[in-house]
ZAMAR-158735 format. One record per residue (C-alpha): residue number from 1; x, y, z negated; residue in one letter. Coordinates in pm, 1 decimal, always signed. Each point is the difference from the previous one (the first is absolute). Layout:
N
   resi         px         py         pz   resn
    NUM          X          Y          Z      A
...
***
This chain:
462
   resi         px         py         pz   resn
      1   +30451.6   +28388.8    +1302.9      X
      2     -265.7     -248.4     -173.9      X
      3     +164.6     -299.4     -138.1      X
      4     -161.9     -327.9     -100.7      X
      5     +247.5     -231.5     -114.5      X
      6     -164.1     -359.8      -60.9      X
      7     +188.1     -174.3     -250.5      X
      8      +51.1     -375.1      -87.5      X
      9     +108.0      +27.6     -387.0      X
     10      +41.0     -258.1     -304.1      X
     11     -343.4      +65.3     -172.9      X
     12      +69.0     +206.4     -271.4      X
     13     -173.3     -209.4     -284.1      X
     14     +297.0     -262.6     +126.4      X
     15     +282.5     +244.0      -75.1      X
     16     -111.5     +156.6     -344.7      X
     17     -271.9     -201.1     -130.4      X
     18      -61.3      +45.2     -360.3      X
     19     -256.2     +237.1     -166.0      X
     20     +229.3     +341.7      -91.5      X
     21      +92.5      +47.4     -388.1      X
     22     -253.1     +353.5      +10.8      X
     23      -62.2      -23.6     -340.0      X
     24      +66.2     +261.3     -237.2      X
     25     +317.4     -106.4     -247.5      X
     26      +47.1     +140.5     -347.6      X
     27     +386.2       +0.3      +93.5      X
     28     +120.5      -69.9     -331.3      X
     29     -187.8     -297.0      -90.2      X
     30     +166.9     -271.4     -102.0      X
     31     -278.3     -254.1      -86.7      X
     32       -2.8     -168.3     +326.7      X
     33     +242.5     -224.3     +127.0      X
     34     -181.2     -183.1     +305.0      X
     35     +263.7      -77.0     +295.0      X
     36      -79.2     -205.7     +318.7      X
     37     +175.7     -358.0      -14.9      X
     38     +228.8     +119.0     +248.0      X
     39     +183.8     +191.0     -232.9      X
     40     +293.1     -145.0     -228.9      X
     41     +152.6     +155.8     -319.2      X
     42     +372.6      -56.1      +20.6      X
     43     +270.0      +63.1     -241.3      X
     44     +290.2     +217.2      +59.8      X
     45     +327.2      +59.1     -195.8      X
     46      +67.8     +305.0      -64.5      X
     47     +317.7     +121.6     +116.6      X
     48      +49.1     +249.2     -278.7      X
     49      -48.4     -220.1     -358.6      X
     50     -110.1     -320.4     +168.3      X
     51     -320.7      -20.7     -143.1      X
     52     -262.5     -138.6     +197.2      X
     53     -218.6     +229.9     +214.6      X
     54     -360.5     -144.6     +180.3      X
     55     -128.1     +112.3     +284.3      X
     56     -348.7      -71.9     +218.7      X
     57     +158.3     -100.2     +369.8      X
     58     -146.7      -94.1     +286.7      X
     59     +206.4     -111.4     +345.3      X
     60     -117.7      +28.9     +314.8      X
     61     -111.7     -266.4     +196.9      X
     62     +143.0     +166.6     +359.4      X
     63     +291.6     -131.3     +141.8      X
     64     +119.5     +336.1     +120.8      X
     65     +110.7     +249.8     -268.9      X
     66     -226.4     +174.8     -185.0      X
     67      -30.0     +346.8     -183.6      X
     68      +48.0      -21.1     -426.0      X
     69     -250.1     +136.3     -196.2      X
     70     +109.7     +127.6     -379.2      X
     71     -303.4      +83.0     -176.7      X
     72      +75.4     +115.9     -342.9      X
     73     -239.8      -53.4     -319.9      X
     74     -177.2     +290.5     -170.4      X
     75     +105.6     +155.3     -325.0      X
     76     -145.9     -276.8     -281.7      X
     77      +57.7     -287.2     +266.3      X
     78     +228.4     -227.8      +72.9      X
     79      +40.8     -236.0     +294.5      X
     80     -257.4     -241.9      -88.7      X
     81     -305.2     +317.4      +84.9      X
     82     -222.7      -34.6     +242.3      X
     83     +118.9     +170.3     +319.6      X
     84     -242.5     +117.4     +266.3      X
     85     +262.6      -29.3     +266.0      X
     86      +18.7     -327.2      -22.2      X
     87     -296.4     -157.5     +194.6      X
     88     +103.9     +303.5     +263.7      X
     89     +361.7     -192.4      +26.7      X
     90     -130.7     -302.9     +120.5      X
     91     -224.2     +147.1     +278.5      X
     92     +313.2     +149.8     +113.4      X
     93     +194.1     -285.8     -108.4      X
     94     +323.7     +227.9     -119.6      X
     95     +224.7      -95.2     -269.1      X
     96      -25.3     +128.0     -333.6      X
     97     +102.9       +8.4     -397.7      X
     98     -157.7     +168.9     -254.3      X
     99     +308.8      +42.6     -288.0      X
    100      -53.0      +35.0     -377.8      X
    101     +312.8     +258.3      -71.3      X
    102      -65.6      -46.9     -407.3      X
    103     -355.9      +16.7      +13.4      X
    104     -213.7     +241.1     -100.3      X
    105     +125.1     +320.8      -95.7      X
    106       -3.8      -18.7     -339.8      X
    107     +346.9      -55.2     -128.0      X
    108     +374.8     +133.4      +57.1      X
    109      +93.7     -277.8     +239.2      X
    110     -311.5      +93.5     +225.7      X
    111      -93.2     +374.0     +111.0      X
    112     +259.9     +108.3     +279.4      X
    113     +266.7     -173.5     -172.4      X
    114     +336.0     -149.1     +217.4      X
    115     -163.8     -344.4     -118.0      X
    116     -326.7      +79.4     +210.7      X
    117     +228.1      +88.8     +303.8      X
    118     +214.8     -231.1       -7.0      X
    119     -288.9     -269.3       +7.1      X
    120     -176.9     +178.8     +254.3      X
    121     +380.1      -53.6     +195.4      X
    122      -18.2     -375.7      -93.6      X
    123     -386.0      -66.3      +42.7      X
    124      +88.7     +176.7     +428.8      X
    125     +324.5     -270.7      +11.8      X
    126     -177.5     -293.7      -71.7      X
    127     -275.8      +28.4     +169.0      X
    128     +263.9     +120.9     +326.9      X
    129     +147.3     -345.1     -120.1      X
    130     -300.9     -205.2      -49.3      X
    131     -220.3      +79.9     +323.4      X
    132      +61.8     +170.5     +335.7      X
    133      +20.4     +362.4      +24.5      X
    134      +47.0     +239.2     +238.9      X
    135     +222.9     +213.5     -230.7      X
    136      -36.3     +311.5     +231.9      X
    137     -354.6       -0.2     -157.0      X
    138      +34.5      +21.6     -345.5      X
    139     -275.3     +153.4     -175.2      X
    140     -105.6     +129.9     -382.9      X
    141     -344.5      +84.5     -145.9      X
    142     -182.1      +42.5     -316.0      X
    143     -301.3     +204.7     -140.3      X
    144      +14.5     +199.8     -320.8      X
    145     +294.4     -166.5     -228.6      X
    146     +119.1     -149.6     +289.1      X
    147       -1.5     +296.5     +217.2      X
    148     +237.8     +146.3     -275.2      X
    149     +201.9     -311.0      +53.1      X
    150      -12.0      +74.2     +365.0      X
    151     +144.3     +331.6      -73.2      X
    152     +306.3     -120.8     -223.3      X
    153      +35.1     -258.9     +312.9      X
    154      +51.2     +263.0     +262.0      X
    155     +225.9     +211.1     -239.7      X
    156     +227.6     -306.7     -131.4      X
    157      -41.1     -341.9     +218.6      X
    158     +308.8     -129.0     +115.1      X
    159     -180.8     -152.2     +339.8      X
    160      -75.2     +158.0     +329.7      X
    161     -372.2       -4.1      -51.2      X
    162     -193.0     +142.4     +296.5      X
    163     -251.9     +169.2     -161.2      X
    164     -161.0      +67.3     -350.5      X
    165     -360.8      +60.1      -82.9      X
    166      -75.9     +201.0     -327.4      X
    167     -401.6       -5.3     -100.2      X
    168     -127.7     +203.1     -300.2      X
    169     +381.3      -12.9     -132.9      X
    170     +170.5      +96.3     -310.2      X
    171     +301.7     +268.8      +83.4      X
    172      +67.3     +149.0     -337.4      X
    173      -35.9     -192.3     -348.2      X
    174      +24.2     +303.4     -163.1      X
    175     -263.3     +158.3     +126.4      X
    176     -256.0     -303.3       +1.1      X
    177      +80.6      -85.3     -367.4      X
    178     -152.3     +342.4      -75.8      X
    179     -312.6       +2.8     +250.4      X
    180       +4.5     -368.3     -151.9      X
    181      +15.5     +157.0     -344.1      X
    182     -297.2     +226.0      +20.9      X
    183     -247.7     -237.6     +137.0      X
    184      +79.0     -274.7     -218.3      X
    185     +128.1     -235.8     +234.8      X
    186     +203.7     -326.6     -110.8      X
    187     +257.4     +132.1     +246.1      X
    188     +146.0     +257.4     -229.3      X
    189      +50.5     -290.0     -257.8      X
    190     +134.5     -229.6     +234.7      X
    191     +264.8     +307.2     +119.7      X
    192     +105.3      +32.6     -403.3      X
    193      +51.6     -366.2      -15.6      X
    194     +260.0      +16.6     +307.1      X
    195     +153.6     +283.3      -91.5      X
    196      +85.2      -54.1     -367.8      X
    197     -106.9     -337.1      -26.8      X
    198     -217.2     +134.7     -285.3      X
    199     -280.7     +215.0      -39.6      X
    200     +191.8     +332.5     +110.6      X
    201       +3.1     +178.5     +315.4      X
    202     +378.2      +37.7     +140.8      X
    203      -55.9     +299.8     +317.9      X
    204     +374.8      -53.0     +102.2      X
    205      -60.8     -398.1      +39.1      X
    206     -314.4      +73.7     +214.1      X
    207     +206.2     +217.9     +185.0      X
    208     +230.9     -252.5      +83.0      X
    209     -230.0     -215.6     +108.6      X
    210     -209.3     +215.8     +240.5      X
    211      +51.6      +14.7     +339.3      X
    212      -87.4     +408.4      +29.2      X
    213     +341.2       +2.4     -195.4      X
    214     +205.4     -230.5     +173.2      X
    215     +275.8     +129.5     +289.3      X
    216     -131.6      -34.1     +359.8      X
    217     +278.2     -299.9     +178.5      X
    218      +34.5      +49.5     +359.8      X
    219     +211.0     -234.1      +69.2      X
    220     -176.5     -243.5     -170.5      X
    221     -345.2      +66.5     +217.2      X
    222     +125.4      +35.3     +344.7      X
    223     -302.0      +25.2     +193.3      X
    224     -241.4     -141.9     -244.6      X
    225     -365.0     +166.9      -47.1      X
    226     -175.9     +105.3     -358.3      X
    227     -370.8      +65.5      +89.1      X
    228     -166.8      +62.8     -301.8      X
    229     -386.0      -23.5      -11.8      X
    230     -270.3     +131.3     -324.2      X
    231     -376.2      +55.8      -68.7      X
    232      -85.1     +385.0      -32.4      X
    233     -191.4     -108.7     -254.1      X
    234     +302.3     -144.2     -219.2      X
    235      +84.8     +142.5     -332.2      X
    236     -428.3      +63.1      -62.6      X
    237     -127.0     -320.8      +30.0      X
    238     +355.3     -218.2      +60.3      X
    239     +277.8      +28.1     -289.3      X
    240     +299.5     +158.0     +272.3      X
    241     -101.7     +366.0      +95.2      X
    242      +90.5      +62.3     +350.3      X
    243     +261.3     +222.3      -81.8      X
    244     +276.1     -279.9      -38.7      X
    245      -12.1      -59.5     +379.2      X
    246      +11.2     +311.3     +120.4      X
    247     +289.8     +114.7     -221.6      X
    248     +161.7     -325.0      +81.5      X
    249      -50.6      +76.5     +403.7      X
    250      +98.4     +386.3      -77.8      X
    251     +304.3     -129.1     -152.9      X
    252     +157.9     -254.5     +265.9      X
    253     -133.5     +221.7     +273.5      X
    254     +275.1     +229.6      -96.5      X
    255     +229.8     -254.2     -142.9      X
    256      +39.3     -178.2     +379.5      X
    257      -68.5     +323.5     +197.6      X
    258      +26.4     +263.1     -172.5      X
    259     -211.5     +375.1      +13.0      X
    260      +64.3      +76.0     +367.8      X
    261      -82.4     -328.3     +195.8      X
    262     -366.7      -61.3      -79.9      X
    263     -139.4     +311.4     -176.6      X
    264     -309.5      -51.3     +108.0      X
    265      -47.5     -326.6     -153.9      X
    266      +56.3      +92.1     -397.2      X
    267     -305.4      +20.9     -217.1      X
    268      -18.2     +348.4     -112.3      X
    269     -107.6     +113.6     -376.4      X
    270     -315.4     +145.6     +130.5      X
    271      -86.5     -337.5     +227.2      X
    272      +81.1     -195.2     -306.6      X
    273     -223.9     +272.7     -239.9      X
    274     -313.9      -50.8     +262.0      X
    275      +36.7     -391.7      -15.1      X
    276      -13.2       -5.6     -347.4      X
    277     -241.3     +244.7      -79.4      X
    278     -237.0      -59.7     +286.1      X
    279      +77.1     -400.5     +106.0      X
    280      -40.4      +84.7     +319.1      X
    281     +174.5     +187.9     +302.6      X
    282     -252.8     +269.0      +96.8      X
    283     +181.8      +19.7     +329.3      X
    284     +135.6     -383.7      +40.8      X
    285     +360.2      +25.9     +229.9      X
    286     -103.9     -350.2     +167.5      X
    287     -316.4     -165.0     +105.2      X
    288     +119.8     -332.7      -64.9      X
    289     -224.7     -259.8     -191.8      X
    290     +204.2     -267.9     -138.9      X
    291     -275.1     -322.3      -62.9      X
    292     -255.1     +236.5      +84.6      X
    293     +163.3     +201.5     -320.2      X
    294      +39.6     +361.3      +53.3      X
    295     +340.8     +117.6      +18.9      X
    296      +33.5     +352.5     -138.7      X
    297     +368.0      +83.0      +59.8      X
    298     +307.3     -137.7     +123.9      X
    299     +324.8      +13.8      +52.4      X
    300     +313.2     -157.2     +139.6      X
    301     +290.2       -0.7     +215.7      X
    302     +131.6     -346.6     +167.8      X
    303     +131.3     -118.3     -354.7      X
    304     -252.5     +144.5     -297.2      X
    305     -354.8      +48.0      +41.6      X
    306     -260.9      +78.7     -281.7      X
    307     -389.8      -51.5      +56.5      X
    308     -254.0      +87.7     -224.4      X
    309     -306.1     -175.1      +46.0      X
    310     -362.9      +41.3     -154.4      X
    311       +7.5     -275.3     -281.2      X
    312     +126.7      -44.5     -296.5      X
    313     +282.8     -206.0     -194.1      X
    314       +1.9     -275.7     +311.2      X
    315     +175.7     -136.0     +271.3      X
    316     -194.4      -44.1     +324.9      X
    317      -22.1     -359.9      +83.3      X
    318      -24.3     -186.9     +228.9      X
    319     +139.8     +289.4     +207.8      X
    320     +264.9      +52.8     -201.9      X
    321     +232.9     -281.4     +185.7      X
    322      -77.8     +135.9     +318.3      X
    323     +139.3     +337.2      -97.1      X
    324     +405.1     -152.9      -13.3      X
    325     +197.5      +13.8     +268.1      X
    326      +67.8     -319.9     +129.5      X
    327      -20.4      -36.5     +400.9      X
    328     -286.2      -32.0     +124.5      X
    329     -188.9     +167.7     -295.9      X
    330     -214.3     +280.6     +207.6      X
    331      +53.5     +228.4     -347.8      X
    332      -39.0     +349.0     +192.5      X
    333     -257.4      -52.4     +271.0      X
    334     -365.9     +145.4      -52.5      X
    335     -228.1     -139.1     +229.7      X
    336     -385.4      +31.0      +36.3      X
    337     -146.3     -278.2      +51.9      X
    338     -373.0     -162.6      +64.1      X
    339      -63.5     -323.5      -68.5      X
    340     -307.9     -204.7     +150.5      X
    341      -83.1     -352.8     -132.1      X
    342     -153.8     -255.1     -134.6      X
    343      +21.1     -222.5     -344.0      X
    344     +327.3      -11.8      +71.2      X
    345      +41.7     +373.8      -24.5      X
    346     -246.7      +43.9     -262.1      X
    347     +153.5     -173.5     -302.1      X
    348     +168.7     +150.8     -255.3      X
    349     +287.1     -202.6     +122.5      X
    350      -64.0      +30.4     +329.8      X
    351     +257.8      +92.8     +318.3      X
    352     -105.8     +398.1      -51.0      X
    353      +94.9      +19.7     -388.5      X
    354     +350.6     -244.6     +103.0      X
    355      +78.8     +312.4     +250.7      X
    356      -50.4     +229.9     -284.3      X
    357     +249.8     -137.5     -170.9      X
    358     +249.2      -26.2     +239.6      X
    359      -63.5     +358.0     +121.5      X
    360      +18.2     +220.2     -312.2      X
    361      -76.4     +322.6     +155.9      X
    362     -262.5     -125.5     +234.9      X
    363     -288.8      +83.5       -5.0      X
    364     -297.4     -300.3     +134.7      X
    365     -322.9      +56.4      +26.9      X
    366     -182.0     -325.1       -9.1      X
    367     -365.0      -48.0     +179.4      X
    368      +42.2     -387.5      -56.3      X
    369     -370.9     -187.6      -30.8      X
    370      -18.6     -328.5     -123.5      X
    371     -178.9     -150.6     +290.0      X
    372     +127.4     +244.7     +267.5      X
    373      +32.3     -120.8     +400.4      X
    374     +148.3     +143.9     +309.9      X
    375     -339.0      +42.7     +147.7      X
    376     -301.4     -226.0     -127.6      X
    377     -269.0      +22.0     -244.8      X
    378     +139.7     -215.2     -245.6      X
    379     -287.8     -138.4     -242.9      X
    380     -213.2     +233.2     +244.6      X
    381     +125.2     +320.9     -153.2      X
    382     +137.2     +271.3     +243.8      X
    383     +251.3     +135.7     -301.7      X
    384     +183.5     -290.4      +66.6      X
    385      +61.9      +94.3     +378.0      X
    386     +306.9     +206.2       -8.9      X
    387     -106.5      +68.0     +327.3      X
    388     -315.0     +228.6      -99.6      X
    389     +204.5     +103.3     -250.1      X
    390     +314.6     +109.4     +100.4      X
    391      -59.4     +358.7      +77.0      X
    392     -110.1       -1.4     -370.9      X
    393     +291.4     -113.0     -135.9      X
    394     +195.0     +194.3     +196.5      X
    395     -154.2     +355.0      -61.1      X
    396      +29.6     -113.7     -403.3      X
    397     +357.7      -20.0      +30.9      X
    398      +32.5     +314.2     +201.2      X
    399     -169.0     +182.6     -279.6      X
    400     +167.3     -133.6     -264.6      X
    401     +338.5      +94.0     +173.7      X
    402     -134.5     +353.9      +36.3      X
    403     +281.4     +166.3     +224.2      X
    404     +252.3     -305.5      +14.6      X
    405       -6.9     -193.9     +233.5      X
    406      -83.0     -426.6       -1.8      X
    407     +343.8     -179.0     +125.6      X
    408      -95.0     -369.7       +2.5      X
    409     -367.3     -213.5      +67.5      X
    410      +51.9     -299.9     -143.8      X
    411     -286.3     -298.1     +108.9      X
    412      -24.3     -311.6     -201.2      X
    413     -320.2     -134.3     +190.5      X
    414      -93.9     -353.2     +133.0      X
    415       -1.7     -233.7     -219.7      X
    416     -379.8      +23.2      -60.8      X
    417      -16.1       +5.3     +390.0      X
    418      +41.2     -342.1      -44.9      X
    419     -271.0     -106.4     -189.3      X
    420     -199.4     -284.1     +142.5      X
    421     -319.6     +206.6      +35.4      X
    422     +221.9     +265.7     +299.5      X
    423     +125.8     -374.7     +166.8      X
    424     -212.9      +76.1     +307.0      X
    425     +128.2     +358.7      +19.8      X
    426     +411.1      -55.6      -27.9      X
    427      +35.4     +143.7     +393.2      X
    428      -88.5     +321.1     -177.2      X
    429     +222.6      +73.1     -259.5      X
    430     +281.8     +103.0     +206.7      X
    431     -204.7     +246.2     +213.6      X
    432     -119.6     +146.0     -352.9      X
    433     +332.8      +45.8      -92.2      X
    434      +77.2     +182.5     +285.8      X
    435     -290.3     +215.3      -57.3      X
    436      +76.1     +107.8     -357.5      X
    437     +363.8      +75.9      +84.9      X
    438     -149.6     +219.1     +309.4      X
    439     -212.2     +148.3     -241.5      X
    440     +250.4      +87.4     -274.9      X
    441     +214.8     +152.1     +320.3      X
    442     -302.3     +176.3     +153.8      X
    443      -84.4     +148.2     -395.7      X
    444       +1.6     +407.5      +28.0      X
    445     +207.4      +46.8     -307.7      X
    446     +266.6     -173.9     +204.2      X
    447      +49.2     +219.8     +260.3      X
    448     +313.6     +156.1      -37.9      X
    449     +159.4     -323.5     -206.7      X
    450     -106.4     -346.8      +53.9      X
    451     +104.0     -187.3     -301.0      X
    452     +179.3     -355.9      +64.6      X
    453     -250.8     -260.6       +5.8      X
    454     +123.8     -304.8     -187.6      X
    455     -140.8     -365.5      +24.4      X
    456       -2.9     -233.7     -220.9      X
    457      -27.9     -414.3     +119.9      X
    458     -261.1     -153.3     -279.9      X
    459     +174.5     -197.0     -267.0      X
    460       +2.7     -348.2      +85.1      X
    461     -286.9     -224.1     -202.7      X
    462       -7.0     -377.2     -111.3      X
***
């Protein structure tokens, strides 16, 4: 059956507003330290030596309960480094803390030490303390360093986090200091200084410290998710090969369900021998784009999932918050969608790019025209008539979908309906409405599977 469903919505510019943080990040800088005023540095004692810890904290401003974000600095960071989360959290409005745990990784008190997870513990308990949280949606991410922190989280936090997202992580010390090593990277300094505390190299202390050789805890992850995310790329132009997640997935994959369960989902030596050598699956196992980012394998069961995306040493924002579980997140659903609009569509930050975000794995193509009507010559120019153009726009999508099929029209039209110059003419723009969505339904590509037409009220104006 053909469905049309009409739909009254919140404009989306009103729900997520701000332009997305799409900018590439060197993910170890430390230089800047910009933060929206709405974020606080707080001090928190340490429960272990009583020393003071800070901590970047925002609260939300919602009355109900509200997921808690714990977004953990890079390697040579410390709590004070610019986050690109942040400006994300306050279009969601979600609470969050971004801890120091020692600072950067350059001493024995930093670097996977009980220190850093105990102040991880504290810097979750105060902000539980100092804001409301839903504490069923608990949450921990980092990139790089602090996707190695993420790691010693999920194998050693003493809280029933939800879920834990590793980017571009660091699973065995060992094993970087010597990659580190041979391309002359500060790293392999930094790993002598907290090992020995000198300029020596200590493999057992690295050991000790990385999560690859840490004991899998059941009991202390009940029901709590790892997904672990890196650049195929990684390791060639990043400073973590890609090796360190996969051995790290390979590992807890048969750590919390052993060989039998999911043999499918291991990374074999010859997979692992074609992504390094190659960069590339020849054959990818999932046609998934993740920010339009190819995705050339992955794998997972309910609790541990590994992705490896076409990039480098990165983590994938602003999509990357949209990717946790927390209700309501729509983290596994790949739609195709069309979008038709305006300005208002156009913009970098405009309603098609929010959706992006919100919908990781979607994919939208968006025909939005500055300028764009229902069904007038705006300016006298017939490419701003959806109306003329619609078939158009709707055989472009077609073809770029090749053998999938379109799931969603999405029409942002009317506010340039409006415009003084079309005052005479407002009797018509309901009956061309009604003509482009009989159009769209009347389109031959449709035959067989009419997608859902959605309609979008314009956004209101002065």
């Amino acid at each position: 059956m053909q469905r049309t469903s009409f739909v009254l919505i919140l404009y989306l510019l009103l729900i997520i507003p701000a332009k997305a943080q799409d900018a590439q990040v060197k993910w170890d800088d430390t230089s800047s330290k910009t933060w929206p005023d709405a974020f606080s540095t707080v001090e928190i004692p340490s429960t272990t030596d009583s020393t003071i810890q800070k901590a970047r904290f925002y609260a939300s401003q919602q009355q109900s309960p509200q997921p808690l974000i714990v977004s953990l600095h890079t390697w040579s960071g410390n709590y004070n480094q610019e986050d690109p989360l942040a400006k994300e959290i306050l279009l969601r409005d979600w609470n969050y803390i971004h801890p120091d745990f020692r600072g950067p990784n350059t001493t024995p008190q930093a670097c996977g030490s009980e220190l850093v997870i105990s102040d991880i513990e504290d810097a979750i308990r105060f902000a539980i303390e100092h804001t409301n949280v839903d504490r069923s949606e608990v949450h921990v991410i980092g990139v790089s360093g602090g996707g190695y922190a993420t790691l010693l989280s999920f194998m050693k936090l003493n809280y029933p986090v939800k879920s834990f997202h590793a980017w571009a992580s660091i699973a065995d010390l060992e094993d970087w200091y010597w990659e580190s090593k041979g391309r002359n990277l500060k790293y392999a300094k930094h790993l002598e200084q907290v090992t020995t505390n000198r300029h020596q190299f200590d493999p057992a202390e690295a050991r000790r410290r990385s999560p690859m050789h840490m004991d899998y805890d059941a009991e202390l992850r009940t029901n709590a998710q790892l997904r672990i995310y890196t650049g195929i790329h990684d390791g060639y132009t990043g400073s973590v090969p890609v090796t360190h997640s996969i051995n790290i997935y390979n590992k807890l994959l048969d750590e919390m369900y052993g060989e039998t369960v999911y043999p499918d989902q291991s990374v074999s030596y010859q997979t692992i021998e074609t992504l390094l050598t190659k960069r590339l699956m020849p054959v990818p196992d999932t046609s998934l784009a993740l920010g339009s980012r190819k995705v050339h394998l992955l794998k997972e069961t309910p609790r541990l999932s590994l992705m490896i995306f076409e990039g480098g040493h990165e983590m994938i924002t602003p999509q990357a918050l949209s990717l946790l579980p927390i209700e309501g997140n729509q983290i596994n659903k790949k739609f195709n969608i069309l979008t038709i609009g305006d300005s208002n569509g156009a913009t970098e930050s405009g309603w098609p790019e929010q959706m992006k975000k919100l919908l990781p794995y979607a994919r939208v193509i968006n025909t939005s025209v500055s300028g764009n009507t229902i069904g007038f010559d705006n300016l006298g120019r017939e490419n701003l008539n959806t109306l003329k153009n619609i078939e158009a726009y709707l055989q472009h999508a077609t073809d770029s979908l090749a053998e999938e099929k379109l799931d969603y029209i999405i029409l942002g039209l009317g506010t340039n309906d409006t415009k003084k110059v079309f005052a005479d003419r407002q009797d018509e723009v309901i009956k061309n409405m009604e003509s482009l969505v009989q159009k769209i339904k009347a389109f031959p590509a449709f035959k067989n599977h009419t997608p859902n037409i959605l309609i979008l009220t314009p956004p209101p104006y002065g």
